[in-house]
TIVEXMI-393908 format. One record per residue (C-alpha): residue in three letters; x, z, y. Coordinates in steps of 0.5 Angstrom, whole numbers, padded with zeros to 4 digits, always signed. Layout:
<rs>
ALAXZY;...
</rs>
This chain:
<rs>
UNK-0046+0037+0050;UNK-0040+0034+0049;UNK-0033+0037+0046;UNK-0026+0035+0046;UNK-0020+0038+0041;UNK-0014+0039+0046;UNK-0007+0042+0043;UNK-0003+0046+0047;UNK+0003+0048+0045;UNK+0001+0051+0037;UNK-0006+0053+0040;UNK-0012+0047+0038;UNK-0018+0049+0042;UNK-0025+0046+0043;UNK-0027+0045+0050;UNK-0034+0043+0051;UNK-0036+0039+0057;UNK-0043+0039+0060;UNK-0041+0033+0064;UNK-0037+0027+0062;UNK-0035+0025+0069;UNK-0031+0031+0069;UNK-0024+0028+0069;UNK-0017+0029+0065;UNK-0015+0034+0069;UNK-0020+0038+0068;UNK-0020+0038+0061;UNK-0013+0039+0061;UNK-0015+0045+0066;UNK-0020+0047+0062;UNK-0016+0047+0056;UNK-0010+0052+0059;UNK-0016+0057+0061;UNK-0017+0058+0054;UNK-0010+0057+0051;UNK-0007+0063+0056;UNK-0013+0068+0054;UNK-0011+0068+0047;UNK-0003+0070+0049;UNK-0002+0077+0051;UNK+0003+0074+0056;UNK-0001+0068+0058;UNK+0004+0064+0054;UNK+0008+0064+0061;UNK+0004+0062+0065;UNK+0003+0065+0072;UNK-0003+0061+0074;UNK-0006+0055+0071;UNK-0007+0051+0077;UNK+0001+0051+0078;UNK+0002+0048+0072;UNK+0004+0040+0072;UNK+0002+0036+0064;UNK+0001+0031+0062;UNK-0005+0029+0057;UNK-0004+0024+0052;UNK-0010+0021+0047;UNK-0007+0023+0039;UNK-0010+0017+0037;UNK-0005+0011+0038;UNK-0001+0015+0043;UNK-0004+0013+0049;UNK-0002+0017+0056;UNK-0009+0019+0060;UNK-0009+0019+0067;UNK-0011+0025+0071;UNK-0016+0021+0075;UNK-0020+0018+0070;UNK-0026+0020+0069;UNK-0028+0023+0061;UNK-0033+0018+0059;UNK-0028+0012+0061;UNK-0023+0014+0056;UNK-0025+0019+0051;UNK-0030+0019+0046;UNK-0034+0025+0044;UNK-0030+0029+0040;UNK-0024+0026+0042;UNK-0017+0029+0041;UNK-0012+0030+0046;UNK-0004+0033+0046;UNK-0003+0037+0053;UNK+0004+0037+0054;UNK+0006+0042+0060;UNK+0012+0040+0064;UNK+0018+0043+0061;UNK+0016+0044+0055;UNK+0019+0040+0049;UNK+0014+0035+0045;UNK+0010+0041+0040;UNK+0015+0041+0033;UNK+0008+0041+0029;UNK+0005+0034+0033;UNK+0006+0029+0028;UNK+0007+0022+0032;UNK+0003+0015+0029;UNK+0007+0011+0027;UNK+0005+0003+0031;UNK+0005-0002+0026;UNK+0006+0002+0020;UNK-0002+0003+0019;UNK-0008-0003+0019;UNK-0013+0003+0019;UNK-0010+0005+0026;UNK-0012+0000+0031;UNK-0017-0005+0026;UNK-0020+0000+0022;UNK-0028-0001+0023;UNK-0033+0003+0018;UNK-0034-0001+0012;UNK-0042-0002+0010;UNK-0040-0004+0003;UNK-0039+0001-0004;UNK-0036+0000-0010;UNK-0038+0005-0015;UNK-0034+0009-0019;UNK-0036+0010-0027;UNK-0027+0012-0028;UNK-0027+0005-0033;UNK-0028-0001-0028;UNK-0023+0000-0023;UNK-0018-0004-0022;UNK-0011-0006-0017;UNK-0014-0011-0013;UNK-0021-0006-0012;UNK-0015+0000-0010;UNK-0012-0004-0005;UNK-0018-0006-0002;UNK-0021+0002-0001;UNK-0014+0003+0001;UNK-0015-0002+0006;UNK-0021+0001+0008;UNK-0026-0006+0007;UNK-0030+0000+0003;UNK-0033+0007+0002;UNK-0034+0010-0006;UNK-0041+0013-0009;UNK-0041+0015-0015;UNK-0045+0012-0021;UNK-0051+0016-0024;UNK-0048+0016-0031;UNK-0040+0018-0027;UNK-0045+0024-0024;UNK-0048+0027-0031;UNK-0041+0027-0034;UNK-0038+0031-0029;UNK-0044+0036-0029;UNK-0044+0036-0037;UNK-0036+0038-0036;UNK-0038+0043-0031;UNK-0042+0047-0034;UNK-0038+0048-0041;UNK-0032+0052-0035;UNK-0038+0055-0032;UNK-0038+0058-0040;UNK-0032+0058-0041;UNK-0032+0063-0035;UNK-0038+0067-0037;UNK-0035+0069-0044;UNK-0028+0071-0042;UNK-0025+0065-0046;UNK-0017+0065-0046;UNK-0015+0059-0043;UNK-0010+0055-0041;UNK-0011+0054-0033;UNK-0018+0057-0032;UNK-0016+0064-0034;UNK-0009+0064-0034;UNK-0003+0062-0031;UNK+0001+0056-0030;UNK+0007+0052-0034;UNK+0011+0059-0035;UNK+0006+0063-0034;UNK+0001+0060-0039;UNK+0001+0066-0043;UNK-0001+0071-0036;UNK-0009+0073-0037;UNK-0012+0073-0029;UNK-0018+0077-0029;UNK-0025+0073-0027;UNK-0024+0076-0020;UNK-0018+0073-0018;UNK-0019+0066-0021;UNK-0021+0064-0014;UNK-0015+0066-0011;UNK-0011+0063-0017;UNK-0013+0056-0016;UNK-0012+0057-0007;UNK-0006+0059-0010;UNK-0004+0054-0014;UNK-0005+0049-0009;UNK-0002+0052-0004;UNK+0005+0054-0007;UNK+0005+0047-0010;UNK+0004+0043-0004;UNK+0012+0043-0004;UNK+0014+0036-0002;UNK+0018+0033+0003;UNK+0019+0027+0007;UNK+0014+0023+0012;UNK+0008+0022+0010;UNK+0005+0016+0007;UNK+0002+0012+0011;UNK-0006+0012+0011;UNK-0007+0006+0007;UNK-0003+0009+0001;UNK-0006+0017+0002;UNK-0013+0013+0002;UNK-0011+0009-0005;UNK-0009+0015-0007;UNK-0015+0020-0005;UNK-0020+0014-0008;UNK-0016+0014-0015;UNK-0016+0021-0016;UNK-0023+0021-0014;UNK-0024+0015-0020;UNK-0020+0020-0025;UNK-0025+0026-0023;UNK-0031+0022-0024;UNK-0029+0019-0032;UNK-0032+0027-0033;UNK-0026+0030-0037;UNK-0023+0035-0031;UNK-0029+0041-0030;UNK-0029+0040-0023;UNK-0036+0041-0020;UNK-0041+0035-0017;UNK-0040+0039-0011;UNK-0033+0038-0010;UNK-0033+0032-0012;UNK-0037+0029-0007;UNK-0034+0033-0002;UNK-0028+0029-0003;UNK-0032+0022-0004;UNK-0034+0025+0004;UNK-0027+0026+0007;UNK-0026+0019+0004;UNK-0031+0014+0008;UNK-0030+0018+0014;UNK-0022+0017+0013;UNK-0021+0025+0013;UNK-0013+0024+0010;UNK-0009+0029+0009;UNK-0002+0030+0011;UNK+0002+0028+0004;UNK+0009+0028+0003;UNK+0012+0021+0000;UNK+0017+0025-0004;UNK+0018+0031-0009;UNK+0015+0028-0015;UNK+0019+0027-0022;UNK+0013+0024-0025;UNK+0011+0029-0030;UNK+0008+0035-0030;UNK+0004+0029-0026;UNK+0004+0028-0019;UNK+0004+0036-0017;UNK+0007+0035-0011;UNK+0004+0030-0007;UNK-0004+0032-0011;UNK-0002+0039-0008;UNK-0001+0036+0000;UNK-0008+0032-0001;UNK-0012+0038-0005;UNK-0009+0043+0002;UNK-0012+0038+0007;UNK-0018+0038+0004;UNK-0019+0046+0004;UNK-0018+0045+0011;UNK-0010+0048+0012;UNK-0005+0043+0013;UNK-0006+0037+0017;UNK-0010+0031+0017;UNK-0010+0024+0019;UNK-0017+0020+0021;UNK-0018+0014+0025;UNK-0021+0018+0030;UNK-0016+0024+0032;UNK-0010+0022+0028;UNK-0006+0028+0026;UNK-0009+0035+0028;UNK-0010+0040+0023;UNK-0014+0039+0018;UNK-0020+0044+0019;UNK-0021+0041+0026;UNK-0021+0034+0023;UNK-0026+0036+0018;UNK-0030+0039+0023;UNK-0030+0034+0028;UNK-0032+0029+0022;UNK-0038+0035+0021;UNK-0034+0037+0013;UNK-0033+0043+0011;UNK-0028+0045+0008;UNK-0027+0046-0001;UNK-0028+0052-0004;UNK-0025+0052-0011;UNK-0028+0055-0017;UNK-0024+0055-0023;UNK-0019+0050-0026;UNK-0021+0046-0020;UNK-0014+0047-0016;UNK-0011+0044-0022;UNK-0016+0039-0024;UNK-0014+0036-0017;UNK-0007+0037-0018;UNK-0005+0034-0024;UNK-0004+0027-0026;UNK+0000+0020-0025;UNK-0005+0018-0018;UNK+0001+0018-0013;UNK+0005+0014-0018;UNK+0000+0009-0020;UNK-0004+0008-0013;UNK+0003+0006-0011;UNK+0005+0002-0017;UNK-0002-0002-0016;UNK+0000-0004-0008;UNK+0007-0006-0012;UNK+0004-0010-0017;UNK-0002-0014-0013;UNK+0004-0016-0007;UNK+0008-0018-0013;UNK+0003-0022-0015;UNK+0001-0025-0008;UNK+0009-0027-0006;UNK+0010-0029-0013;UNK+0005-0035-0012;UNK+0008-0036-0005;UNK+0015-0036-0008;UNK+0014-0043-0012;UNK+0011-0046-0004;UNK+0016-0044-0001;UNK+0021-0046-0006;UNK+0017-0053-0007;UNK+0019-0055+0000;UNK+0025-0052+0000;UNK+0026-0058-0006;UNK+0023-0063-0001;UNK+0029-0061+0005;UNK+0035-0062-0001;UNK+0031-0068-0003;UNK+0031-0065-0011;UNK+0027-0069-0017;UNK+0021-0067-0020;UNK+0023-0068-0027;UNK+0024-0062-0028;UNK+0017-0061-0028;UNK+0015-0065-0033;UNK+0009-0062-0037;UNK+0012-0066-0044;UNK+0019-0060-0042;UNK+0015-0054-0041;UNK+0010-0055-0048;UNK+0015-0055-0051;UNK+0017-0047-0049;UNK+0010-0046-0047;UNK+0011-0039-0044;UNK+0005-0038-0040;UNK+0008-0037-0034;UNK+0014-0042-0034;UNK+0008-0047-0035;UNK+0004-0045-0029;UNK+0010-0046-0025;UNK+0012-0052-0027;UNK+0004-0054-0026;UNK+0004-0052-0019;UNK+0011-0055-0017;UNK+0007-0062-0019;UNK+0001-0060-0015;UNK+0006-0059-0010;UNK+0011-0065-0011;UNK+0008-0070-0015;UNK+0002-0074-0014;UNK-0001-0080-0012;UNK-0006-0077-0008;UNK-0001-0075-0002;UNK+0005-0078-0004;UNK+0012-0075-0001;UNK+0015-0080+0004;UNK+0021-0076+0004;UNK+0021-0078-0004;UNK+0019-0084-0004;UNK+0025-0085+0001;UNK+0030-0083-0004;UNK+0027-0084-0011;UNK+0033-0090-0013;UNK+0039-0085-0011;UNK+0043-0084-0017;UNK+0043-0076-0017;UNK+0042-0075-0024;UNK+0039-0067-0024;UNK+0039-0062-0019;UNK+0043-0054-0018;UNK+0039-0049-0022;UNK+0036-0045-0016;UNK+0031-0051-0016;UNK+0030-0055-0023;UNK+0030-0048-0027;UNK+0024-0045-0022;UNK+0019-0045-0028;UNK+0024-0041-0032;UNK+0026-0035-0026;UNK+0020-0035-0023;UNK+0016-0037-0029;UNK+0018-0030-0033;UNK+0017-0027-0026;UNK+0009-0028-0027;UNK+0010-0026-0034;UNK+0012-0020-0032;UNK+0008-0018-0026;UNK+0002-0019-0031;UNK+0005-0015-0037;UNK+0005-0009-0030;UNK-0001-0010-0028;UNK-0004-0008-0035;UNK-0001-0002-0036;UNK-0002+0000-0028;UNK-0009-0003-0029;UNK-0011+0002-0035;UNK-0007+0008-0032;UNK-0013+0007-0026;UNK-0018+0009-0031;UNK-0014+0014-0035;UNK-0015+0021-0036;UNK-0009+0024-0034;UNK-0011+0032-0033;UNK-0008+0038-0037;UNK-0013+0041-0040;UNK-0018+0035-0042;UNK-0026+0038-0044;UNK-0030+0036-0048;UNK-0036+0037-0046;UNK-0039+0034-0053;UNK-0034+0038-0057;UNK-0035+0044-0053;UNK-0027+0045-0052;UNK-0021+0043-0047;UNK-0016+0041-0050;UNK-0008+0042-0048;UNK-0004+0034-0049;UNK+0001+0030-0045;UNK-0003+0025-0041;UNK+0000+0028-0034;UNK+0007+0024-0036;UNK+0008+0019-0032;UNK+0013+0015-0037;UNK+0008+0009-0038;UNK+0008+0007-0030;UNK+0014+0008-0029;UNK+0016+0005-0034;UNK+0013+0000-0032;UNK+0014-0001-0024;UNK+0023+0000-0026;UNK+0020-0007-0030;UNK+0017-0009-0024;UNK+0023-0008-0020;UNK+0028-0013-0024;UNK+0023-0017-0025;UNK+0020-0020-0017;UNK+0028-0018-0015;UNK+0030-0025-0019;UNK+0026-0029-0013;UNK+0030-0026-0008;UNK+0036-0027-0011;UNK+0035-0035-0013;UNK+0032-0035-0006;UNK+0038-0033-0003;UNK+0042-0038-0006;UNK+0037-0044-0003;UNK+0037-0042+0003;UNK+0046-0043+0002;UNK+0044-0049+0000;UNK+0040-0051+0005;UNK+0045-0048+0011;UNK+0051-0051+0008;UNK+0052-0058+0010;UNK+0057-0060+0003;UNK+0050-0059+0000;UNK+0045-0060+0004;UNK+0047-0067+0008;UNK+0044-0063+0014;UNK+0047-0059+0020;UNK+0051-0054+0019;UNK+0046-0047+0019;UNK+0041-0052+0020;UNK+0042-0053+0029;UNK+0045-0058+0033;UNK+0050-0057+0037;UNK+0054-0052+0032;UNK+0058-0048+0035;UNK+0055-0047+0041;UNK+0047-0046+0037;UNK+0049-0041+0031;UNK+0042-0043+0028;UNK+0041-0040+0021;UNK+0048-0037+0020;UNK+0046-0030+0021;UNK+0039-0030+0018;UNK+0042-0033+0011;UNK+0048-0026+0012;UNK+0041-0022+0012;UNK+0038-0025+0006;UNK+0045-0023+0002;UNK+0044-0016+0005;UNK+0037-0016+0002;UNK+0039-0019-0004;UNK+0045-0014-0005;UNK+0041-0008-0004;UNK+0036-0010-0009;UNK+0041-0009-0014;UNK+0042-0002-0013;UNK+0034-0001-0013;UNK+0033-0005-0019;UNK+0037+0001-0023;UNK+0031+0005-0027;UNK+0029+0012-0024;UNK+0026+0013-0031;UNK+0033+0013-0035;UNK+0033+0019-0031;UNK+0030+0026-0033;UNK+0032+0033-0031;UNK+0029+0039-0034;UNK+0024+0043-0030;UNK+0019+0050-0029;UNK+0024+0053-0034;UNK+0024+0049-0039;UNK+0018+0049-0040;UNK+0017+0042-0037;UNK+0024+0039-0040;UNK+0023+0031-0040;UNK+0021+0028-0034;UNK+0019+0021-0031;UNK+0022+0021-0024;UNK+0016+0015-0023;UNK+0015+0018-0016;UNK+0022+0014-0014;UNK+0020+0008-0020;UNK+0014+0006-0016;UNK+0017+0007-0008;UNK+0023+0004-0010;UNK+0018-0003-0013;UNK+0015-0003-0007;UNK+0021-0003-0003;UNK+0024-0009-0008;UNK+0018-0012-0007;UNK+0018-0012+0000;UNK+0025-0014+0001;UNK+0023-0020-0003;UNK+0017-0022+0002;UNK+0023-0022+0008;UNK+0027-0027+0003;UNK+0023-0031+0002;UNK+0021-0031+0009;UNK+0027-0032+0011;UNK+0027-0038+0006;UNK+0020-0041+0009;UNK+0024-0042+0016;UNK+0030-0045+0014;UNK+0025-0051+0010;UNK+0021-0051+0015;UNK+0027-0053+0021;UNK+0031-0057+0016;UNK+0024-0061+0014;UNK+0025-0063+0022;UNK+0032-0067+0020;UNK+0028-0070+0017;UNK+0022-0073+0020;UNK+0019-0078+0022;UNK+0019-0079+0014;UNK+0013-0072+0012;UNK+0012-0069+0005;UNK+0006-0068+0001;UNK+0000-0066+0005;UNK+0000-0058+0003;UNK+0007-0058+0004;UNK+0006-0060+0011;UNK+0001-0055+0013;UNK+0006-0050+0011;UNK+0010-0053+0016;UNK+0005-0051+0021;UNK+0005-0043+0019;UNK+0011-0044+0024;UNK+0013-0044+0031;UNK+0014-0050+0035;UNK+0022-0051+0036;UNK+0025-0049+0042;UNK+0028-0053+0047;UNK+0035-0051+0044;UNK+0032-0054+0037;UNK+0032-0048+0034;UNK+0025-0045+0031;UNK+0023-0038+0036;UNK+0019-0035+0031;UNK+0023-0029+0028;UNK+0025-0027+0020;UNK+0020-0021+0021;UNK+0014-0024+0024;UNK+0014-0030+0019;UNK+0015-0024+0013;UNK+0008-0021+0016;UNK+0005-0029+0016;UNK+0007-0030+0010;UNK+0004-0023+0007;UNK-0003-0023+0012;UNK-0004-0030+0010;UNK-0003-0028+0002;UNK-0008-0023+0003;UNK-0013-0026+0007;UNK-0013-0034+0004;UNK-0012-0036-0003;UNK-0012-0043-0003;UNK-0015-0046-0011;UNK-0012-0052-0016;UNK-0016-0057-0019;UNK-0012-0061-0025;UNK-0012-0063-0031;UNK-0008-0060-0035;UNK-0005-0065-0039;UNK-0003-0070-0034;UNK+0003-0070-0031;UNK+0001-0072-0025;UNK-0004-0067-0022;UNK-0008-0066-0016;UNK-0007-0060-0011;UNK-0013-0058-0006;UNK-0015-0053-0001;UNK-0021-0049-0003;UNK-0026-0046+0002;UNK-0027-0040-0002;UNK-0023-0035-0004;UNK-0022-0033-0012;UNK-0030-0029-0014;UNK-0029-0022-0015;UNK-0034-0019-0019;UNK-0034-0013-0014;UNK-0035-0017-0008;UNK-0042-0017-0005;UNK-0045-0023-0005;UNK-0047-0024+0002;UNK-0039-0023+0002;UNK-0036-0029+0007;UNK-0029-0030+0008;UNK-0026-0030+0015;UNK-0022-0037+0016;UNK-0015-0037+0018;UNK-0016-0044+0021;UNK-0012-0047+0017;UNK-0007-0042+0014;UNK-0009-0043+0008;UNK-0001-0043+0005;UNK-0002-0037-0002;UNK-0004-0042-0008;UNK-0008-0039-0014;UNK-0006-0039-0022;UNK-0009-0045-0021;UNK-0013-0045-0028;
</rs>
C-alpha cells in the first residue's frame, strides 16, 4: 500500500492510500480527517467537506491540481503541504529555494563510491560527494579502528572513569560528575541545547560536504563514536537525508558547535531535514519515509559529532577548488581581452619569467603564450598590428603573469592546509585506543583554515579588481580605439556602461570582505574558550569573494567577446575564437543579449564540467595550445568513468604541466 506525508498547518500526518487513482483532493480530504481528530476543537473546522485548500508538492514547490489523479503526480511516499484557505503559509515550512541547489532538480542517485579511511580525501573528492556524483562506504581498516576506539569508552564507562566529556560536563562544566545513568541524556542534551545557530540554511550541496566530511573525520578512529552510528550516518548520507543547518553562529573554536549540532539534531530525528524526494519536512518523517532510523547516542558520541572544523573547512574546500577553476579561466578571459586591446605578447616571453621563476608567474605567462603566440593558429588580429609603434602595454595586461601568477600561488598554498584539515582529527578528547587513553588537546581550533581562507580571499580578489580595470579599458573609447561602451549608436544604445558600474560595485565590495575575521576573537563559554577563530565567517565571506570574482570576470568575457566583433572580418587564435562561441549571437541592436549572470553560470558549469590540456614544450617560446578530449585523471574516478562532452564548450585550460 501506498503512503503519502501531508502537512497541514504544524500537524505532519501519514495518509495511506489503497488506490492511487484517487485524486488530490481526496488526499487533501483525507488529510483533514485526520488532522481534526488530533484537536480538541477540530482545529476550527466545522466540516471538512466545507474546507477549500489547495495542495502543493514540497518538492520544487509545484501546486497539485484537485482533479489529477495520485499516480499521475506523486510518487509513493511523497510529501505534500495543504494550505487551507484563509490561513497564512504555515511558519515552519521552509520553502526550496530554485536555482540555489543542483541536487533539487538533477540529483540522480549515484552508482559510484569512494571510500573513506580519514587520510585520502581531498578538495576536489568533497566537492564531488557534495555535488552528489557519489555515495560513501567505509574501508575495512577505517571500520577496525573505529571499533577499537569504541571499545576503550565502553570501558572507560564500564570502570567509572572521570572523563572529560564522557562522564562530565561541558567547557564550564568539565568538573560536574554525570552519573552512568544520565549519560545518554547528557549527549541528547548537548546537542540539542548546541544547536544554536541562526540564519538560512546551507544549501544541500554544502550540508552534504558537510556531512561527508565529519563522517571522514570519524572514520580516522580517534573520536569513540560506535560503527553503528557511524554507519547510520553514512546511510542518512547516500540517500541525501540533510539536516536543517544554520549558516551562522560558529566562532571556530570550540570547533564548528553550532552548525555540527544542527546536523547531529537532524540525525536523532528532531528538527528538519531536506531530501531529494521530500524537500523540507521534519526530520523524522524524512528518515522514515527513507526507511532510517533515527540515532541514538551512547557516551561522548554528542560531542564526537559536535566537535571540530568541518563546517569551516567543507566551505573552505568549495572556495579553494572554485578559486582554483576561475583563476584558470581568468588568464582565457584576460588573453582575449589583450586581442581586443590589440596588446603584444612580449611580455610573456619565458627568457622574463625564468629570471623570477615563481611557480605561478611561470605558468601564467606559459598559458598566455599558448594562447596568444603560436605558428600553429596564427592571430590575424596581431598580425595586422605587429609593425605599430606601440612600445608596451598598461599594466592590467603586461603584468597578468605576476597578479595572476601569485593568484595561483596562493590558491595552491590554501588548498594545502584545507586539504590536510580534511584528514585531521580535530575532536576534543582524542582516544588512543592503542594507548588505552583520550587525551584533552586543541585540534578543535579553527585557526589554520581560517587563517588560510582570509588569504584566500585577498589573494582571488586581486583577479577581480585587475579585471575591473580591463574592462575600463575595453569600454573606454581613449584606450580601447573602439565604440563607446562597446555599441553602436551610443546614445541611443548604453551598451556596456552599466555592466562595467557593477563590476566596480563588485569590486569594491570585495575590499570590505577581504578584511580578515580571523584578526578577530571574543572570548566565550566564561572564558574557558577565551581565544577564537571566527573561521565561520573566513570561509563564508571567501566564498562570496570567490563568487564575486566569477561575475567580474563574467562581465570581462562578454565585454571581449562583443568588442572582438569590431573587429572582424580579422579572427584570433584558434582557442580564443571558440571562447567567443560560449556567447550569445549579437541582437539586431548589435549588443550581445546574453546577461552578466547567465555568462557567470556558463562560465562556472563549463569550469566544472571540461578542463581543456596543454601540450608545450617548456623551453620554447613559442607553444602549442590544444584541446584535450579527456578531462584531467583523478585517481578517484572509476575507470569505466566517461565525461559528458559540452559540444565544444571546452574554454577552462589546465595547469598545463
Amino acid at each position: 500500500m501506498t503512503r503519502y506525508t501531508v502537512h497541514v498547518r504544524d500537524e505532519w500526518l501519514t495518509v495511506p492510500c489503497r488506490d492511487s487513482s484517487y485524486t488530490i483532493q481526496w488526499l487533501g480530504l483525507e488529510a483533514l480527517k485526520r488532522y481534526i481528530k488530533n484537536k480538541p476543537d477540530n482545529g476550527g473546522i466545522k466540516s471538512v467537506k466545507d474546507v477549500s485548500f489547495i495542495a502543493r508538492r514540497c518538492q520544487g514547490q509545484g501546486l497539485l491540481d484537485g482533479d489529477d489523479t495520485i499516480e499521475d503526480v506523486l510518487e509513493d511516499n511523497d510529501f505534500v503541504e495543504l494550505v487551507i484557505e484563509g490561513d497564512t503559509m504555515s511558519p515552519d515550512f521552509i520553502p526550496s529555494q530554485p536555482g540555489t541547489s543542483r541536487l533539487t532538480t538533477t540529483y540522480r542517485e549515484p552508482e559510484d563510491y569512494i571510500f573513506l579511511d580519514g587520510n585520502s580525501l581531498t578538495s576536489t573528492d568533497l566537492v564531488n560527494l557534495g555535488r552528489g556524483l557519489y555515495k560513501i562506504k567505509l574501508t575495512q581498516e577505517a571500520q577496525n579502528k573505529v571499533m577499537q576506539s569504541r571499545e576503550l569508552l565502553d570501558t572507560i564507562v564500564k570502570e567509572n572513569r572521570v572523563v572529560y566529556g564522557i562522564t562530565t560536563g561541558f567547557g564550564k562544566f568539565a568538573r560536574t560528575v554525570i552519573p552512568v545513568s544520565k549519560l545518554k541524556e547528557l549527549q541528547e542534551n548537548l546537542v540539542r541545547s548546541h544547536s544554536a545557530g541562526v540564519g538560512s540554511p546551507l544549501s544541500p550541496e554544502r550540508t552534504r560536504m558537510l556531512l561527508a566530511l565529519r563522517i571522514n573525520v570519524l572514520a580516522k578512529g580517534h573520536s569513540g563514536v560506535s560503527l553503528e552510528t557511524l554507519h547510520a550516518m553514512i546511510e542518512a548520507f547516500n540517500a541525501s537525508c540533510l539536516s536543517f543547518v544554520p549558516e551562522k553562529g560558529t566562532v571556530g573554536a570550540s570547533g564548528d558547535l553550532a552548525p555540527l549540532s544542527h546536523l547531529a539534531l537532524g540525525l536523532m530525528g528532531e528538527g528538519k531535514m531536506w531530501s531529494p524526494k521530500s524537500g523540507w519536512a521534519d526530520a523524522k518523517y524524512v528518515l522514515e519515509a527513507h526507511g532510517l532510523k533515527p540515532i541514538s547516542l551512547r557516551p561522548k558520541e554528542g560531542l564526537a559529532l559536535i566537535n571540530g572544523t568541518q563546517m569551516i573547512t567543507s566551505l573552505g574546500a568549495e572556495a579553494v577548488e572554485r578559486a582554483q577553476a576561475i583563476a584558470r579561466q581568468a588568464d582565457i578571459v584576460a588573453a582575449l581581452t589583450l586581442e581586443v586591446l590589440k596588446g603584444t605578447t612580449k611580455a610573456f616571453d619565458s627568457d622574463i619569467h625564468v629570471l623570477r621563476p615563481h611557480p605561478g608567474q611561470t605558468k601564467v605567462a606559459l598559458r598566455f603564450r599558448s594562447l596568444l603566440d603560436s605558428d600553429h593558429h596564427p592571430s590575424e588580429i596581431a598580425e595586422s598590428h605587429r609593425f605599430c609603434d606601440r612600445v608596451q602595454d598598461a599594466y592590467t595586461m603586461r603584468c597578468c603573469p605576476q597578479v595572476h601568477g601569485v593568484v595561483n600561488d596562493t590558491i595552491n598554498f590554501v588548498k594545502d592546509i584545507i586539504n590536510t584539515e580534511i584528514n585531521s582529527a580535530t575532536d576534543n578528547p582524542m582516544v588512543f585506543s592503542e594507548r588505552g587513553e583520550t587525551i584533552s588537546g586543541g585540534n578543535f581550533h579553527g585557526e589554520y583554515p581560517a587563517k588560510a581562507l582570509d588569504y584566500l580571499a585577498i589573494g582571488v580578489h586581486e583577479l577581480a579588481s585587475i579585471s575591473e580595470r580591463r574592462i575600463e579599458r575595453l569600454c573606454n573609447p581613449s584606450l580601447s580605439e573602439l565604440p563607446a561602451f562597446l555599441v553602436n549608436e551610443g546614445g541611443l544604445n548604453s551598451g556596456f556602461m552599466i555592466a562595467h558600474c557593477t563590476a566596480a560595485a563588485l569590486v569594491s565590495e570585495n575590499k570590505v570582505l577581504c578584511h580578515p575575521s580571523s584578526v578577530d576573537s571574543l572570548s566565550t563559554s566564561a572564558a574557558t574558550e577565551d581565544h577564537v577563530s571566527m573561521g565561520g565567517w573566513a570561509a563564508r565571506k571567501a566564498l562570496r569573494v570567490v563568487e564575486h570574482v566569477e561575475q567580474v570576470l563574467s562581465i570581462e568575457l562578454l565585454a571581449a567577446c562583443q568588442g572582438i566583433e569590431f573587429l572582424r572580418p580579422l579572427r584570433t587564435t584558434t582557442p580564443l575564437e571558440k571562447v567567443t562561441t560560449l556567447c550569445a549571437p549579437w541582437s539586431s541592436r548589435g549588443l550581445r543579449t546574453v546577461s552578466c549572470p547567465q555568462t557567470s553560470k556558463l562560465s562556472i558549469d563549463c569550469c566544472w564540467t571540461r578542463r581543456c590540456g596543454m601540450s608545450q614544450s617548456p623551453t620554447s617560446r613559442s607553444t602549442i595550445w590544444s584541446t584535450s578530449l579527456n578531462p584531467a585523471p583523478s585517481p578517484r574516478r572509476p575507470s569505466h568513468w566517461s565525461p559528458q562532452h559540452l559540444q565544444g564548450n571546452e574554454f577552462a585550460s589546465s595547469d598545463a604541466e
